[in-house]
C-alpha positions, 0 to 999 in steps of 0.5 A, spaced: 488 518 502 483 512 505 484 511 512 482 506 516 482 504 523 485 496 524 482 493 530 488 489 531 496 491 534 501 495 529 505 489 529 499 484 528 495 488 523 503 488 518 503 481 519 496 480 517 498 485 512 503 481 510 499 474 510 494 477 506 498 480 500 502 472 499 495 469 499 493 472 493 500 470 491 503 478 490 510 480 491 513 485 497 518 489 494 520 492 499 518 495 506 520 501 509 520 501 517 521 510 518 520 507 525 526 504 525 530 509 520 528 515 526 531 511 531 538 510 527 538 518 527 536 518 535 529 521 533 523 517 536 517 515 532 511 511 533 510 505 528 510 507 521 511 502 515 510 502 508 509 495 504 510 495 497 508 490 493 504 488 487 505 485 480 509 487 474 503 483 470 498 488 473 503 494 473 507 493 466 501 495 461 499 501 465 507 503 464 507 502 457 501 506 456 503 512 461 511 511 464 509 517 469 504 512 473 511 508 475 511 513 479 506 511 483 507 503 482 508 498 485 502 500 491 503 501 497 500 500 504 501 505 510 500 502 517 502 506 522 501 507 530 499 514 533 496 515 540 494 508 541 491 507 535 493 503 530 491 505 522 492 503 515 492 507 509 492 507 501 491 512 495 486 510 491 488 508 484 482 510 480 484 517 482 490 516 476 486 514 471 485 523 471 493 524 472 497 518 466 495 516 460 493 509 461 488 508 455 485 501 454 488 499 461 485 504 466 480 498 468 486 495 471 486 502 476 479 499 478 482 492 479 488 496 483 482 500 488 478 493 489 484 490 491 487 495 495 480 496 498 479 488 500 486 487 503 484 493 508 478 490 510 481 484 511 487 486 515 483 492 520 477 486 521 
């Protein structure tokens, strides 16, 4: 998993994360807030949550190619909070080119990094 430290609150950087995912005109599917799905249960966790999003453009080809890589689509974005510290992390679509058979759509994997790369980076600045 790629790492890095957000220079910003927990709930200001999912917001960023959020804003920065609708400007570039991609859709959240889903969130999962483990935070509060612990606390339904009486467990404590620190904030934790997992944005799902992307484009059924981009990630249709690559499923036609390779149905398993549907397993790893759409992409996802891990903010979480721990010790006072708040991270974002993703995992690297470059590295599915090795595990699905994606054929002439593998440069879309590298499109996938660059984005993902470039939203962290907006989001933690």
């Amino acid at each position: 998993m790629i790492t890095i430290a957000s220079s910003s609150s927990f709930d200001e950087t999912v917001e960023r994360l959020r804003a920065a995912i609708s400007a570039r005109g991609l859709s959240v599917f889903a969130e999962f807030d483990h935070a509060a799905a612990a606390a339904e249960v009486d467990l404590e966790l620190g904030g934790e949550l997992v944005v799902v999003f992307g484009n059924p453009r981009a990630g249709t080809p690559l499923m036609q190619d390779d149905p398993r890589i549907g397993i790893e689509l759409p992409l996802k974005i891990l903010v979480w909070e721990r010790d006072g510290v708040v991270n974002l992390g993703y995992g690297n679509p470059r590295e599915w080119g090795a595990r699905y058979e994606v054929g002439p759509h593998a440069t879309a994997l590298d499109a996938m990094s660059a984005l993902l790369t470039a939203l962290a980076a907006e989001v933690t600045a």
